[in-house]
N, C-alpha and C positions, 0 to 999 in steps of 0.2 A: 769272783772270776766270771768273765762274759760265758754265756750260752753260747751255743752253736749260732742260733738264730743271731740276737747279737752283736758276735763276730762276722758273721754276713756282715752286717746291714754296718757296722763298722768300716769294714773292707770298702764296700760300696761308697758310701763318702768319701774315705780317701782317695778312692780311686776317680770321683766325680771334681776333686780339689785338686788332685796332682797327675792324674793320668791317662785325663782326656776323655773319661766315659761323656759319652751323650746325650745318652738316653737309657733308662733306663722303663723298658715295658714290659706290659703284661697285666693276667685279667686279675683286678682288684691292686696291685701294687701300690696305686698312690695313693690320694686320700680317696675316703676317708680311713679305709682297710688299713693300707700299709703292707699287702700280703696277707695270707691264711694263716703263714706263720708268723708274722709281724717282722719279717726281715729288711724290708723297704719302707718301714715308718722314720718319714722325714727325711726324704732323702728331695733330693730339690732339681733334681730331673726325670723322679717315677712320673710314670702317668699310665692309664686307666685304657686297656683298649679294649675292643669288643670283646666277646666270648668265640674267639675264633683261632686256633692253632696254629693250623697254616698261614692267618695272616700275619699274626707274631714273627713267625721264622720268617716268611717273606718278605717284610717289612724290615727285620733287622739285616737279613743278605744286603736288601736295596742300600739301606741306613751305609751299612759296611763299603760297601762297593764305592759308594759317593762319598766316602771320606770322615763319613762319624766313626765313633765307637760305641755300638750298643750292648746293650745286657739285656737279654729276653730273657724273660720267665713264661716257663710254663709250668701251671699251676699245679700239677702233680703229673710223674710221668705217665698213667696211664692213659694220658691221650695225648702223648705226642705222637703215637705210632702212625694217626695219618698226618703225618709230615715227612715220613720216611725220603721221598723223591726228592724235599726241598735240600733234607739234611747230606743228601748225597751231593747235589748242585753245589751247597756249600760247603765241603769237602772235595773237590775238585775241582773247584776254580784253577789254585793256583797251579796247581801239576796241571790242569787244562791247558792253558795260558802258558805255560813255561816259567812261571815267576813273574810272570805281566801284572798280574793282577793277585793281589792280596784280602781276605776278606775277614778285619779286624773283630770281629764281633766273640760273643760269648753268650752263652745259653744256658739257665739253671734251671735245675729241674729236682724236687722229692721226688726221692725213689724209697721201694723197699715197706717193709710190714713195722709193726710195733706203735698203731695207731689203731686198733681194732678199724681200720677201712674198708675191709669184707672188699669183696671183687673189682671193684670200680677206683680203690687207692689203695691199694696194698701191692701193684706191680714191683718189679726189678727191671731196669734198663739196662743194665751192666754189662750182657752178652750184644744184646742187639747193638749198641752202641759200638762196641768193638769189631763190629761187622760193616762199618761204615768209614771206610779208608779217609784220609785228608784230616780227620779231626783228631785232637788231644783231647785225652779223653783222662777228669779224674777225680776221686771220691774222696773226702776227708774223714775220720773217724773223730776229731777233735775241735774245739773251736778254735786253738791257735792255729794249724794245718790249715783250715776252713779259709782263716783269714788271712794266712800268707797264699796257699793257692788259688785263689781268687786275685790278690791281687800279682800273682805271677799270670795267671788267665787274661787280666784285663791289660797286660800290656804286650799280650802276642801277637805276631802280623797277620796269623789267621785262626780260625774258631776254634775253640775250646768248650766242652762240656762239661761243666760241674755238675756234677750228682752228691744230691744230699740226703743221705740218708734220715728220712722222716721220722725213726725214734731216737734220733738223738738230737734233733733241731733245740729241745729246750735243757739238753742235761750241760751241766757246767764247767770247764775246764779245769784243769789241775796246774796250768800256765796263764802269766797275766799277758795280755795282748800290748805291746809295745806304746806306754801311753796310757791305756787304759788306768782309771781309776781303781784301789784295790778292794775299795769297799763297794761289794752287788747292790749294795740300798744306793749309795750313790751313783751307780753309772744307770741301776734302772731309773731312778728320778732325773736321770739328766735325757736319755734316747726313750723309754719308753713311753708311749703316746699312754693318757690316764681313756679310762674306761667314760662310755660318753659321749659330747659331741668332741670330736677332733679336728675339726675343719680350720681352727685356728691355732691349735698346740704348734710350738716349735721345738726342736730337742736342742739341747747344748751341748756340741758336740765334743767330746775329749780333745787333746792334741794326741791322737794314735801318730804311730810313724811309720815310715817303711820297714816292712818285713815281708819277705819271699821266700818261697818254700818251693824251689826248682822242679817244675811239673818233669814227672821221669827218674824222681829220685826219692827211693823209697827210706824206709825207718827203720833202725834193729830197738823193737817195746822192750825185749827184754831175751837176754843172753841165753844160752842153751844150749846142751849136749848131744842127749838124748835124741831126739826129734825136730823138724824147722816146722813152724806151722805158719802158713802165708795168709794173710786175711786181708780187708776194707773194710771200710762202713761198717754196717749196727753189728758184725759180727768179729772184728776187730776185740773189742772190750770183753765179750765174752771169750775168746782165747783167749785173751791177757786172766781172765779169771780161773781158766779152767786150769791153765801152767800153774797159776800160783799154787791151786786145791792140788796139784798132783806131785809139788815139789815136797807133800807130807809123806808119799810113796814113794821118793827114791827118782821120781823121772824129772829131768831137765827137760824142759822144752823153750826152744827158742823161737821168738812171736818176731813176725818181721811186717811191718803197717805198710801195703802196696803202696800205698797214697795215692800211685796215678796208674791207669789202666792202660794207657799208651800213650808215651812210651812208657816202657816197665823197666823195672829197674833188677833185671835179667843177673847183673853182677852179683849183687847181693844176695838174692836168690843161690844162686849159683855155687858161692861159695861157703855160704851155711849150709846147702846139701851136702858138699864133699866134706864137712865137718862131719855131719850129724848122722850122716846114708838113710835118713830119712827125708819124706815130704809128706807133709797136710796142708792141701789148697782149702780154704773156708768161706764159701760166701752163701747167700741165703738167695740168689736166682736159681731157675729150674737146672735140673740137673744135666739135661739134654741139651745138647752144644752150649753145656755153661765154656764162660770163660776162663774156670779153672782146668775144664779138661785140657783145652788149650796148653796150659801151664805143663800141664803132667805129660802131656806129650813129648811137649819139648825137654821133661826132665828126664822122662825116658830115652828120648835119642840122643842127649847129648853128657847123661851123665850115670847112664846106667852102669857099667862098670864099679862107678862111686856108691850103690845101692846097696842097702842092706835089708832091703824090706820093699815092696811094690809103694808106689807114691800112692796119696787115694786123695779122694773128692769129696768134701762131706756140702751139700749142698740141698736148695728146696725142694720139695718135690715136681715132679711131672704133672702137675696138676692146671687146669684152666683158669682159676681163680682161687683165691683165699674166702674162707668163711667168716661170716661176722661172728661167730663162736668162740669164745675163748682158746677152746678146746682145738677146734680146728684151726685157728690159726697158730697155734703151738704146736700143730702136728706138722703145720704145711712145712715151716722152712724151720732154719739148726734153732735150737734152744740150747742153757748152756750145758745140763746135763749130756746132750746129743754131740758137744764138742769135746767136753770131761773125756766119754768113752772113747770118741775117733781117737784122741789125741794117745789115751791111755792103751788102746788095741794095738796102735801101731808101735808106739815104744817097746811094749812086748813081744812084739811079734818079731819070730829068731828068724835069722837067714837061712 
């Protein structure tokens, strides 16, 4: 089964073969690199731009406005934030405009811890990102999700945010990607560039096919009674672990994969509360205007009657940065024991 990574750099081909990508930039992506994380090795429209953020984003606007379709990367989220102004620009084009004006492009970014990156790569975009009106905003936990929302990304009339959670870019899926080869030794000998000089490696690409994964519509991982617990990204799979560990205790917990940040897939949500009269929002950004409280809010206003227990937040800390410390970066944001308990507290806990 493909990696996360992989499935990227999969998506991206087909989307450079069938759906009109242009360009794909950003710092190190083409040769010789391929990416930090090698998800743009051999893709035959990466290219190499300066060490500069804002020119990335402003350059794929330009790209977008005049008719391409771009894919920026930016090399890990924690410095996209001085780009804040551009990413707003391009989130209001087309409410600017009235619909005048469209602006195709799409933007990936690693987000999130599970890479000892200490202060400087261990950020979360997740809430900030949600604070910038005009964009689809959305995070995969899988590599098949990975590679059908991307290529659901690369064919919208205006931007889209992919976040990719950084400890999961090399773990492996439990689905084959449409196409894909079934054997790992074979697909990595066929896309993986060999270690070395790579200025002339070419990959041979699968025949992957089309699959979409409708930005806006979330996932039920696994059914549940008891309690709903809502996750993304690197904290997604530790719910799915934690429900298993607690189904030895008597508690049902129902895991539902957000997929996309916005739009949300509010339905779903919705209606496993009124199952369950529980909620656990789970993501590993700080805890202070995370985007889960967002969630609880709205579960409180619109479904509090349906409640059997207050919703709660289980999220990273308040903290400025993460530590290159084991230690501390396992204290910063959820671990799985720290989701075991939310999840197991709140199932007990009586009306």
């Amino acid at each position: 089964m493909a990696s996360m990574a992989q499935a990227i750099r999969l998506a991206l081909h087909y989307a450079e073969d069938h759906l009109g990508v242009t360009d794909v930039l950003g710092e190190d992506v083409g040769l010789p690199l391929g990416g930090v994380f090698t998800a743009t090795q051999g893709l035959k429209t990466a290219w190499n731009s300066p060490l500069d953020e804002r020119g990335i984003i402003g350059c794929a606007i330009g790209l977008a406005l005049a008719g391409q379709r771009p894919v920026a990367e930016i090399q890990f989220c924690d410095y996209i934030y001085n780009t804040i102004d551009l990413l707003k620009l391009a989130g209001n084009t087309c409410w600017a405009s009235n619909g005048d004006w469209n602006v195709p492009m799409v933007v990936r970014t690693p987000v999130g811890s599970g890479i000892r990156g200490s202060i400087y790569h261990s950020h979360s975009f997740d809430a900030t990102m949600t604070h910038i009106p005009g964009w689809k905003i959305v995070m995969p936990s899988t590599p098949l999700d990975a590679y059908g929302l991307l290529l659901s990304a690369c064919q919208d009339r205006n931007p889209v945010m992919v976040l990719e959670p950084k400890a999961l870019l090399r773990m492996k899926g439990e689905e084959l990607i449409p196409g894909e080869p079934g054997d790992d030794r074979v697909l990595s000998k066929m896309i993986d560039a060999p270690l070395g000089d790579r200025m002339q490696w070419k990959p041979q690409w699968p025949d992957v096919q089309a699959y979409t994964v409708p930005i806006g519509q979330g996932k039920l991982v696994r059914p549940g009674t008891d309690l709903t617990v809502v996750s993304y990204g690197r904290t997604l799979p530790l719910s799915v672990k934690a429900a298993q560990a607690l189904e030895s205790e008597g508690i049902s917990a129902e895991v539902i994969d957000l997929r996309s940040l916005w739009p949300y897939d509010w339905e779903m949500i919705r209606e496993s509360v009124k199952k369950t009269g529980r909620a656990l929002y789970v993501n590993e950004d700080t805890e202070v205007t995370n985007f889960g409280e967002h969630l609880v809010r709205r579960t409180v206003e619109e479904l509090f009657y349906e409640l059997l227990a207050p919703p709660r937040l289980l999220a990273g800390k308040f903290l400025p940065g993460i530590g290159l410390a084991d230690p501390l970066e396992m204290a910063s944001v959820p671990q799985l024991p720290d989701v075991t308990e939310a999840m197991r507290a709140l199932a007990r806990e009586q009306p």
